[in-house]
C-alpha positions in Angstrom: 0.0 0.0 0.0 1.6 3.3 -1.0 2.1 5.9 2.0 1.4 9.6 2.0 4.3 10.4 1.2 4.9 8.1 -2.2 1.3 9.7 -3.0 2.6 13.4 -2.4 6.1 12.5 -4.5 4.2 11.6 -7.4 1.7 14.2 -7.6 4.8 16.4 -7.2 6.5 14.9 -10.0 3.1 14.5 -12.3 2.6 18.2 -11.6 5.9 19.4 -12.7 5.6 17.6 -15.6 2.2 18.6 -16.8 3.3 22.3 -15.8 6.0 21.9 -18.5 4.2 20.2 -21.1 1.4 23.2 -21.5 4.2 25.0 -22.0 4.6 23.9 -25.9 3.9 26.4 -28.5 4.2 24.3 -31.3 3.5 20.9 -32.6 6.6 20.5 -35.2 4.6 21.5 -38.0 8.0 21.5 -40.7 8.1 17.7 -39.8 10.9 17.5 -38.1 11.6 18.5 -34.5 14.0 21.2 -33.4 17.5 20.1 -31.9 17.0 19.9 -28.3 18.2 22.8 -26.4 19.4 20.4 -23.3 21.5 18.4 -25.9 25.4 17.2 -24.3 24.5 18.9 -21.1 23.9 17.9 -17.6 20.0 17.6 -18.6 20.9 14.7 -20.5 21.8 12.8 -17.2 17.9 14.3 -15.2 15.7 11.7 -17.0 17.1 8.2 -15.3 18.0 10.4 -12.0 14.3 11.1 -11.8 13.3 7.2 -12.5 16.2 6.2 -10.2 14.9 8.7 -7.3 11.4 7.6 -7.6 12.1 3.8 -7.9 14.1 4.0 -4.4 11.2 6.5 -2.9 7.9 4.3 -4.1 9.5 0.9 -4.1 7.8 0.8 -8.0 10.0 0.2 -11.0 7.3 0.5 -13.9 5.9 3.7 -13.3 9.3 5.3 -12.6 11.1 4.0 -15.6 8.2 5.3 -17.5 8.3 8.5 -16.2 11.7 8.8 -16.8 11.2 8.0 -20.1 8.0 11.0 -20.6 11.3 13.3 -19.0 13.9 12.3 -21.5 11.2 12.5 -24.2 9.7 15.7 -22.8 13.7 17.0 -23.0 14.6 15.6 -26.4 11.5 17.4 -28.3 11.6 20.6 -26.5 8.5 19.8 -24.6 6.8 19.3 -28.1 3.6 17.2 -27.0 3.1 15.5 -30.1 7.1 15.4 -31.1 7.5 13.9 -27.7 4.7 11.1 -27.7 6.3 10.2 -31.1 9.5 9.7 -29.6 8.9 7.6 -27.1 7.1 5.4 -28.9 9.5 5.2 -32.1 12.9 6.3 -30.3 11.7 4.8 -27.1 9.4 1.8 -27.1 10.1 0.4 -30.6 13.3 0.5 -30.7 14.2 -1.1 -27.4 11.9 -3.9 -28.8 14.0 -4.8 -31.8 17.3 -4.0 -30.7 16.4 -6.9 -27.9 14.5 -8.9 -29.3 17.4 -11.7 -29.5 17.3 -11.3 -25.5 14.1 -11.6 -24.6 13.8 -14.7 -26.8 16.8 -15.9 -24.7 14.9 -15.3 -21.7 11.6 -17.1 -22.9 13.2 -20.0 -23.8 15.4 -20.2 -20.0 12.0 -18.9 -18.7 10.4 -22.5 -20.6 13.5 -24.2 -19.9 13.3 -23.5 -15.7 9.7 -24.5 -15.9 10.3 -28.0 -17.4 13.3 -28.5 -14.6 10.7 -27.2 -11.9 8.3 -29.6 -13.5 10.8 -32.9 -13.9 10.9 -32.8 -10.4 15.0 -31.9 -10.7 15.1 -28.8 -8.7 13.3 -30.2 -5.7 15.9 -33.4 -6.4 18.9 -30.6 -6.2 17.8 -29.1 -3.1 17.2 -32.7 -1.3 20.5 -33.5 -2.1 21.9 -30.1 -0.9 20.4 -30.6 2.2 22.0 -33.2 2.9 25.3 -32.6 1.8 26.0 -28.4 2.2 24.2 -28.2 5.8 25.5 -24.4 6.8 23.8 -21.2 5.8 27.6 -20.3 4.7 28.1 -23.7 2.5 25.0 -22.5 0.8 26.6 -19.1 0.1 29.8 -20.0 -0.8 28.2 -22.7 -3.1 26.3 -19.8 -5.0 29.1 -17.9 -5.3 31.4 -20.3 -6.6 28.8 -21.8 -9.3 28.4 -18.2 -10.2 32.4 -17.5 -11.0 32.1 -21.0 -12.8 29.6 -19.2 -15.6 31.6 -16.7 -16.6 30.5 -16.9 -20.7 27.9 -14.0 -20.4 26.1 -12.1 -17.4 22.7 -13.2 -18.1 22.9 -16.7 -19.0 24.8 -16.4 -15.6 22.3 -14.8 -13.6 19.3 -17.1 -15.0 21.3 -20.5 -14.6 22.8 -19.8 -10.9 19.0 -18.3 -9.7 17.2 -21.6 -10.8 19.4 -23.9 -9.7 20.2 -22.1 -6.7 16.9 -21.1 -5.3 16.3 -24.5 -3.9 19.6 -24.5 -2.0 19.4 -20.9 -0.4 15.4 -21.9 0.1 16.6 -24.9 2.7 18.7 -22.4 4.4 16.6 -19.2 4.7 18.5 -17.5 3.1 16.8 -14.4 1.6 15.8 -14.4 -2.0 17.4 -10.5 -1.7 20.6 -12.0 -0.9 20.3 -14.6 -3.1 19.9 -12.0 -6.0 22.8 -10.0 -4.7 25.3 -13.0 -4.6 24.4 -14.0 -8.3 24.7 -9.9 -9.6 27.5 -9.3 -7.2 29.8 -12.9 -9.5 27.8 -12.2 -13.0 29.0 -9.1 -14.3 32.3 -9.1 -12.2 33.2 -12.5 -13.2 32.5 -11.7 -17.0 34.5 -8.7 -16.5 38.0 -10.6 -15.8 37.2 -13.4 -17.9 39.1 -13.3 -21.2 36.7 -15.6 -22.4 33.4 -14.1 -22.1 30.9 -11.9 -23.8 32.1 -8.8 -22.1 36.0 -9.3 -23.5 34.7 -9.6 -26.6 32.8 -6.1 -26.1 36.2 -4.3 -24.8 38.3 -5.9 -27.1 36.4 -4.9 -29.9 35.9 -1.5 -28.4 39.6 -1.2 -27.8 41.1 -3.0 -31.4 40.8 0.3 -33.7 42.6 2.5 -31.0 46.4 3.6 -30.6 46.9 1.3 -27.6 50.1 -0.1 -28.4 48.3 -3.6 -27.4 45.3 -5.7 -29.5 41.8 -5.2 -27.9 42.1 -8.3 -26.1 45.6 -8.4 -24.6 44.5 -4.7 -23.0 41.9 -6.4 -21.8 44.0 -9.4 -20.1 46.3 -6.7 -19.0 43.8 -4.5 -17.1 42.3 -7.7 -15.3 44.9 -7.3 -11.9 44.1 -3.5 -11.5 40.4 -4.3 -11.7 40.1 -3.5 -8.2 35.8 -3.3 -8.1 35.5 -7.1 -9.5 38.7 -8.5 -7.7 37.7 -6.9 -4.6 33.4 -7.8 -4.7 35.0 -11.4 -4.5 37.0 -10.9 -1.6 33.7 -8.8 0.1 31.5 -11.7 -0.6 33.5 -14.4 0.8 34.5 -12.5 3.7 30.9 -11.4 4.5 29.6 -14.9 4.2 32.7 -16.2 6.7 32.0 -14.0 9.5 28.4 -14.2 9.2 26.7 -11.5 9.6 24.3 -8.3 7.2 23.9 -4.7 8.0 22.1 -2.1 5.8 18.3 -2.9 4.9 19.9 -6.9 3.8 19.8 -7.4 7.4 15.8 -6.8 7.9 15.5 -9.0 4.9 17.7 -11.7 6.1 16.2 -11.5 9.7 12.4 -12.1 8.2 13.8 -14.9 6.4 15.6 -16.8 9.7 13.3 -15.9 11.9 9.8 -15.5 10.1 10.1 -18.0 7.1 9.9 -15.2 4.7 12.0 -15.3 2.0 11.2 -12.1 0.0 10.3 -14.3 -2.8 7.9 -12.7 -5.7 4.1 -14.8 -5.5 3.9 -18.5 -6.7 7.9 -17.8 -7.4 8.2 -20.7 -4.8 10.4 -23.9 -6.1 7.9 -26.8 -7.1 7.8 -30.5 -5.9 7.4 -31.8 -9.1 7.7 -35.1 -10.4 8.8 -37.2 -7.6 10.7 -39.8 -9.9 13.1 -36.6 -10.3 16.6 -36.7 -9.6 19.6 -34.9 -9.7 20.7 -35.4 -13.1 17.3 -33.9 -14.2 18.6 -30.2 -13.5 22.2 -30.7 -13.9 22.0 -32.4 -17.4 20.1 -29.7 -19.0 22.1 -26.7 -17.1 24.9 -28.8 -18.8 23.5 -28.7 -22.2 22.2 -25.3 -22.0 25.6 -24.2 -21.1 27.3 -26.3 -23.7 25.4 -25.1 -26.7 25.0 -21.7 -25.7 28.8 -21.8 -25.7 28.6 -23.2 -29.4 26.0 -21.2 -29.7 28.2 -18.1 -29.4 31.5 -19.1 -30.7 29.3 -20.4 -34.6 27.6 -16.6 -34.5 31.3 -15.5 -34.0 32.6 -17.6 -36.8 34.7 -20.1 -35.2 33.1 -23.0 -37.8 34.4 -21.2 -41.1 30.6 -19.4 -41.0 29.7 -16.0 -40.3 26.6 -14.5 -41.8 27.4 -11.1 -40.0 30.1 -9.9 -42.1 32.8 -9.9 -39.6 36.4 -11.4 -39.8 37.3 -14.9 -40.2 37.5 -16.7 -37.2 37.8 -20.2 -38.3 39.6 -22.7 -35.6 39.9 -19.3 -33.4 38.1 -19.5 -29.9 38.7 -16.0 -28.2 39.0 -14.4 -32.0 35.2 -15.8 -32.4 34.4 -14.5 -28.9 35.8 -11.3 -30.0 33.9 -11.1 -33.5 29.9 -12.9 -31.7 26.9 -11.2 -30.7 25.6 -12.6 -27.9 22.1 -11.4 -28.7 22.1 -14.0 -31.5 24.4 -16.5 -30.3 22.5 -16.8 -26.7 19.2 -17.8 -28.8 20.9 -19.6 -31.1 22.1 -22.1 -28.3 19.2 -21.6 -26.0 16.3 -23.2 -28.7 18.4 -26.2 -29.9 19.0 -26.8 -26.2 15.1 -26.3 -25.5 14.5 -29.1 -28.0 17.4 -31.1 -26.4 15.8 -30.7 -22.9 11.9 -32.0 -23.8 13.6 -34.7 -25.6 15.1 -36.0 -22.7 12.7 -35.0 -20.3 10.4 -37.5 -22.2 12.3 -39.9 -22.7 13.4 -40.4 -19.1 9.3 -40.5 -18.5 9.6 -38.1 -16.3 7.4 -35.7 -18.4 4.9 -36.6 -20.9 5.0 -34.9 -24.2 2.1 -32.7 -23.2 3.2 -32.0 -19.9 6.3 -30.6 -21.3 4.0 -28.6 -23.5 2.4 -27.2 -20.8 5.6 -25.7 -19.7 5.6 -23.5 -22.8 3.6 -20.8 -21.3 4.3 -21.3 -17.7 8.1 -20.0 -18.9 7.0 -17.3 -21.0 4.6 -15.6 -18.0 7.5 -16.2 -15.6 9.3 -13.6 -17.6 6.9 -11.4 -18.3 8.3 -9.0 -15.7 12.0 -8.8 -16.3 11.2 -8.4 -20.2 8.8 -5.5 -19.4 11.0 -4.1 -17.2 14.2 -4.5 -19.7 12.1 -2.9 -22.3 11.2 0.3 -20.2 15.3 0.6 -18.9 16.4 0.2 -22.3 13.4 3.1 -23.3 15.1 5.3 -20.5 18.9 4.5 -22.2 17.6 5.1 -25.6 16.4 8.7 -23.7 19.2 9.7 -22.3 21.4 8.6 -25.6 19.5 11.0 -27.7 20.2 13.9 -25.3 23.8 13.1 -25.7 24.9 12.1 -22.2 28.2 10.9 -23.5 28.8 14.1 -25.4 28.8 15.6 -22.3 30.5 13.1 -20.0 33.4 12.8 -22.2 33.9 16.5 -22.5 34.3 16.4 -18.8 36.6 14.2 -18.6 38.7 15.4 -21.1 38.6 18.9 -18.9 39.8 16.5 -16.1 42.6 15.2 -17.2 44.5 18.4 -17.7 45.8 18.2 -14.1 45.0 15.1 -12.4 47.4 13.0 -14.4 48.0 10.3 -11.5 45.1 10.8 -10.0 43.3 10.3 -13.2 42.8 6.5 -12.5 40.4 7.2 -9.6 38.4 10.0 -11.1 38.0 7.9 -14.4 36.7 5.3 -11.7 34.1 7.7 -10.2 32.9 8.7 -13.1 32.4 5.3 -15.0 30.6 4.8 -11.9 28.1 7.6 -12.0 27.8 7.6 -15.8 27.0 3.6 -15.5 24.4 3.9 -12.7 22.8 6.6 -14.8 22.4 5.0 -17.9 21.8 1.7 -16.4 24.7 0.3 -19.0 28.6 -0.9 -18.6 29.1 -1.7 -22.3 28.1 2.0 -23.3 30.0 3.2 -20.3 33.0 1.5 -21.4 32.1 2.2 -25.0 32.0 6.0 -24.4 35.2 6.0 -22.2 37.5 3.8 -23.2 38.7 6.0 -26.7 39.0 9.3 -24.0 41.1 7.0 -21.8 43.2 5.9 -24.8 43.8 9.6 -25.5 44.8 10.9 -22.5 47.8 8.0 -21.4 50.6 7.1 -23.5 50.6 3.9 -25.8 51.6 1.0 -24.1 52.4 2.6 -20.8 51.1 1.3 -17.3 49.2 4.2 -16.2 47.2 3.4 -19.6 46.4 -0.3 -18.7 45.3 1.6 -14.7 42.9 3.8 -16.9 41.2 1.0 -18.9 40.8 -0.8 -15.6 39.4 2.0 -13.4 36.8 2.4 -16.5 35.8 -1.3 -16.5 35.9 -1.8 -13.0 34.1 1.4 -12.9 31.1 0.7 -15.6 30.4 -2.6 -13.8 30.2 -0.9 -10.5 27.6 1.5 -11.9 25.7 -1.0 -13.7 25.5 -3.1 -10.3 23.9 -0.4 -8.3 22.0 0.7 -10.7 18.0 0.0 -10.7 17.8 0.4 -14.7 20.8 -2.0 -15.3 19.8 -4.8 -17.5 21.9 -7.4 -15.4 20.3 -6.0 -11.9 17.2 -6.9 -13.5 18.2 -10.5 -14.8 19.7 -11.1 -11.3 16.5 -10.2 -9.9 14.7 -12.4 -12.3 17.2 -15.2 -11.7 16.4 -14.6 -8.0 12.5 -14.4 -8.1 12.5 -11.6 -6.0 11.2 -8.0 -6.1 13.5 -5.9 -8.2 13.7 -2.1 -6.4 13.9 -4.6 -2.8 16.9 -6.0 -4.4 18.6 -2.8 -5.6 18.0 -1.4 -1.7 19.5 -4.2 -0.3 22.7 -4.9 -2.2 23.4 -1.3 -2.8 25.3 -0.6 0.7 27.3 -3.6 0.0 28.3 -2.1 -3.4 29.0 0.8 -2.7 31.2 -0.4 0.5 33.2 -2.1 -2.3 33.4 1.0 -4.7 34.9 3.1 -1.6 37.8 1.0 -1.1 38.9 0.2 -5.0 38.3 4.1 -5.2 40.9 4.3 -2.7 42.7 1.8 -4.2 42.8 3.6 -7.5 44.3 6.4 -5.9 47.1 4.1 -5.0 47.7 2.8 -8.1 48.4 6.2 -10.5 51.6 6.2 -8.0 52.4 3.3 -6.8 51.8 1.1 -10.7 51.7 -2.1 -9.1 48.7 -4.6 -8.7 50.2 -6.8 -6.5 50.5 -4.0 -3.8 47.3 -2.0 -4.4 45.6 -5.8 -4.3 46.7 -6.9 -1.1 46.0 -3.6 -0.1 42.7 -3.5 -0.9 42.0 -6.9 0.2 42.9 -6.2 4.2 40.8 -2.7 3.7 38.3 -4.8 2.6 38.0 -7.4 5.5 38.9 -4.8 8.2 35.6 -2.9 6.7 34.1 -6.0 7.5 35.3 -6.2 10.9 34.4 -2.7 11.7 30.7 -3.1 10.1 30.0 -6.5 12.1 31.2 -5.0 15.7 29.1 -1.4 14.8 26.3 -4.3 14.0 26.7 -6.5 17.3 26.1 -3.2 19.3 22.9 -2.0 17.3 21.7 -5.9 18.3 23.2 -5.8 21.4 21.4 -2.6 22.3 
């Protein structure tokens, strides 16, 4: 039920905006509308603020993202009414649609794919067998964590896999589905972000290949992995938190309700199923197996690695991490994820533990299940499209070129902070490092350390953003994975971010002297666990109290 003061936020902000919509004079009448007047300024950054403000105030996501979409539009079209309905819809709505369409399939056919595992009876066959053999609250943790650095090919197929075969596990040991969303966003981005093998290196490394580096796209990338403080350091946090047991921040409410009131957080009829009881084991981890296979094959044949690319890029015949480098994961992902569908029903049948039309049934069960994350993709990826046309990067990049004039060393950590901001605004780390990695490139030498410290304060950066970000496509497949609310989740693993951010910001500060990751690592590591120590004792004394 929304409070008086949700109510009296968005009458505020429905007020405001209808105040400066009756201020149009015109309704484009050559055809065109004029350039907009808050192009490349700090404007272009006001339309996800606004959704970002009113998510964490009302608890909503829908209604926010779409008002910050009406913003961005309302900006764009110089409060045009007609201008700005047309470009939400065509600029907005449309386009977010087809440029993700190859996603969403992906998450229909994991959405069907979940449902027949749920069905088989293999998930509740998972978590009786966890029960038995990983009998702490921390075995359960570590266990999530640990399958999640194992998926390291691409963020969503990460955060799907680990929530469904995880949510059984973490179930058994009330654990919160809150912190069971935060452990699988807090390995799926990092993870992909240090593995040289991954969707994400394929996304730097072609960002990175045209530009005077000295280096090729990917061996920057492989050399920026030690100074990625953010990712690094979210591994340390994780394991460390899980060791000495404790929460603090609004995870703790969430974890208390679970341990001591049975409730998980978990979205309704989210709850794992019984199933078939002739389920076992094998009936989750054989299709996780071949989903994971032929997604793999899936994205190395888009990429070329068979001698075939219909997409016009380079040949990557017999080339693994060249046909990583040259995939789209929006085709490749689907590509593996429907012959692995068919795959699945055939075996689910023919082990008897479905019957054809049961497996049928499943169809639509998996498509409603994701019926929220796609909805609430397509309204963040509205917002981007927003905040794109306004020219946000225009405008971030010219400030940081005005930066670097004189903060050479310290250049690493402001490139840090603003990856960060930049990244939680636009809800996106591959624009964030698409927009700053050629500026970084031009400020540093070829070749030169401090350069390698600048590309990794950027990535490490862009998935810091994207992690506490509410309009961040992989907060929104971790919540999905998780079956849990999405602005809850965001809440709850934001403190816990941004605890990490603060010490690899330090860190980075370290590092455009000192130009050595060893150090700056180990340093970072004992800030990290005696941040830890210092939250649990300031956490005993609010319990003890």
């Amino acid at each position: 039920m929304r409070t008086p003061r949700t109510r009296r936020a968005f009458t505020a902000v429905l007020a405001a905006l209808s105040g400066l919509a009756l201020t149009a004079t015109a309704f484009a009448s050559d055809g065109g509308a004029a350039a907009s007047s808050m192009y490349a300024t700090f404007w272009a950054l006001v339309p996800p603020i606004v959704a970002i403000v009113l998510a964490l105030i009302t608890k909503e996501a829908y209604s926010s993202l779409f008002i910050g979409i009406l913003v961005g539009a309302l900006f764009q079209c110089n409060f045009a009414p007609v201008a700005t309905l047309d470009t939400m819809i065509n600029d907005g709505f449309v386009s977010a649609i087809e440029g993700n369409a190859g996603i969403f399939l992906f998450l229909v056919l994991l959405g069907i794919i979940v449902a027949l595992v749920n069905a088989s009876g293999g998930s509740a066959a998972f978590g009786r067998w966890a029960e038995k053999n990983i009998k702490t609250k921390v075995g359960a943790m570590l266990a999530t964590f640990v399958l999640g650095v194992l998926i390291f090919i691409d963020d969503y197929f990460n955060c799907l896999t680990v929530g469904s075969v995880m949510r059984p596990v973490t179930d058994g040991h009330k654990i919160s589905r809150q912190k069971l969303a935060y452990l699988i966003d807090a390995t799926a981005a990092p993870v992909c972000m240090i593995a040289p093998v991954s969707s994400w290196a394929a996304a730097v490394s072609g960002v990175a290949d045209d530009l005077n580096t000295g280096v090729s796209g990917i061996q920057l990338f492989i050399q920026a992995i030690p100074y990625n403080f953010y990712s690094l350091l979210t591994f340390v946090f994780i394991i460390g938190l899980a060791v000495m047991k404790f929460d603090y921040g609004p995870m703790k409410l969430q974890e208390m309700n679970a341990q001591l009131k049975g409730d998980l957080g978990a979205l309704p009829g989210s709850d794992t199923e019984e199933g078939n009881k002739k389920g076992k084991v094998m009936d989750l981890i054989i299709p996780v197996v071949i989903l994971f296979v032929l997604c793999t094959v899936g994205m190395i044949y888009v990429g070329g690695f068979f001698g075939v690319d219909a997409w016009g890029g380079t040949d990557c015949a017999g080339d693994f991490i060249g046909a990583f480098g040259n995939t789209d994961a929006f085709i490749g992902l689907p590509w593996g994820g429907i012959v692995a569908l068919v795959l699945i029903v055939i075996y689910v049948v023919a082990r008897r533990v479905l019957t054809f039309k049961e497996a049928m049934a499943c169809v639509p069960k998996g498509f409603i299940a994701m019926v929220p994350p796609i909805t609430i993709l397509t309204l963040a990826v509205s917002l981007k499209n927003m905040t794109n046309l306004l020219g946000a990067d225009v405008f971030v990049g010219t400030a940081m070129e005005g930066a670097s004039k004189g903060l050479y060393s310290l250049l690493p950590a402001v490139i840090f902070v603003v990856a960060c901001l930049l990244a939680f605004a636009s809800g996106t780390s591959w624009g964030t490092f698409g927009i700053l990695i050629p500026i970084v490139v031009s400020v540093f030498e070829p070749g030169s350390t401090l350069l390698t410290i600048g590309i990794s304060a950027c990535l490490a950066g862009a998935v810091c953003g994207d992690h506490c970000s509410p309009i961040s496509d992989t907060t929104i497949m971790a919540s999905a994975g998780a079956q849990c609310d999405h602005v809850t989740h965001v809440a709850t693993q934001l403190p816990y971010a941004i605890t990490v951010a603060a010490v690899s910001f330090v860190c980075f500060l370290f590092a455009g002297f000192i130009q050595s990751a060893v150090i700056c690592l180990v340093l970072g590591a004992l800030l990290t666990i005696g941040t830890l120590l210092v939250l649990r004792m300031m956490t005993n004394k609010e319990t003890a109290k």
